[in-house]
N, C-alpha and C positions, 0 to 999 in steps of 0.2 A: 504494500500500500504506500501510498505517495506521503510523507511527511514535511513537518514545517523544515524549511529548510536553514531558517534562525535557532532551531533548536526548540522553539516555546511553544511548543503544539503540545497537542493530545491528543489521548484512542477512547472514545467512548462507544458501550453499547448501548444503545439507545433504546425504549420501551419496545417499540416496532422492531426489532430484532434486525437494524441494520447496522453494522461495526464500520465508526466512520470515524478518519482525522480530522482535525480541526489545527488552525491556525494558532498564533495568541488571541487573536480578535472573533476565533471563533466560526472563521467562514469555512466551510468542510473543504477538505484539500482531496480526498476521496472516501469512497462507502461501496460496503458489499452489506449484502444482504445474505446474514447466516441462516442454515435451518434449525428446526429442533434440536438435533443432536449434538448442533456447531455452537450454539446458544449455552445449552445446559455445559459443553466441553469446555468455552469461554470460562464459565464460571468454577471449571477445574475443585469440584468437590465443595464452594460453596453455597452455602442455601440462596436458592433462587427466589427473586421477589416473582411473586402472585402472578404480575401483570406479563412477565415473560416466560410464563410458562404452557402460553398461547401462544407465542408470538412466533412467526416465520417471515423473516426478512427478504424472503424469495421472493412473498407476493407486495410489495411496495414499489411502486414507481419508482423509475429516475430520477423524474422532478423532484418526489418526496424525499430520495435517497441525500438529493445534494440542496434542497431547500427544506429543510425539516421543520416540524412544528416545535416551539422552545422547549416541551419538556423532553426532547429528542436531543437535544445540545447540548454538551457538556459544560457545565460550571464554571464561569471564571472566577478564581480567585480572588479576596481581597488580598492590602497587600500583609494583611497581620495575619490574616488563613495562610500565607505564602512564609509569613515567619514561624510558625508554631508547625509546619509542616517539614521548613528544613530542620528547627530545632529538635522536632522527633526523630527524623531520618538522623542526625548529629548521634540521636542518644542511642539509637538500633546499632549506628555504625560502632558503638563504641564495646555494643555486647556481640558484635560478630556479624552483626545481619544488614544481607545485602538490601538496600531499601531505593530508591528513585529518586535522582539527583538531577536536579531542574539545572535545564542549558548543558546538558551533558547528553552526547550519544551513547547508544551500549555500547562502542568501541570504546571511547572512555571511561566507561565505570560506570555510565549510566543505566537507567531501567532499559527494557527492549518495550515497557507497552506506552 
């Protein structure tokens, strides 16, 4: 999938089961539409919310895919969400654990989602 190429993007699964990047600003950079199994696989053993356990990204438009409806896009951060975020990632890095390092690729040590 196509990502920010600043580094300040995001992957979100969106209710509609379509797994789309986003910019920093949030404009979708690209989106596929997952099935069932790719949806439930996303979420790799954690509990699935309600709304997406319906959900197949197969049957959503293009239009929808890359103009979504807001609760479809992912969250921007404020900038005090964006400090309590590295200061936890700081605290995980320090018991071992590999956590998501904003402005960083996974060639550098960053997260891959």
């Amino acid at each position: 999938m196509k990502r920010d190429p600043d580094g300040q993007g995001i992957s979100g699964l969106g209710y509609d089961g379509v797994l789309r990047t986003f910019d920093a600003e949030r404009n979708v950079l690209d989106a596929v539409g997952l099935n069932p199994a790719q949806i439930r696989e996303y979420y790799n053993g954690l509990p699935l919310p309600e709304r997406l356990r319906t959900a197949d990204g197969r049957n959503v438009s293009r239009s929808d895919m890359f103009h979504p409806d807001a609760e479809n896009v992912a969250k921007k951060f404020t900038e005090e969400e964006k400090a309590r975020i590295l200061a936890r990632n700081e605290e995980m890095a320090k018991r071992g654990v590999t956590t998501c390092v904003p402005g960083k690729s996974a060639d550098e040590g960053g997260s891959k989602a």
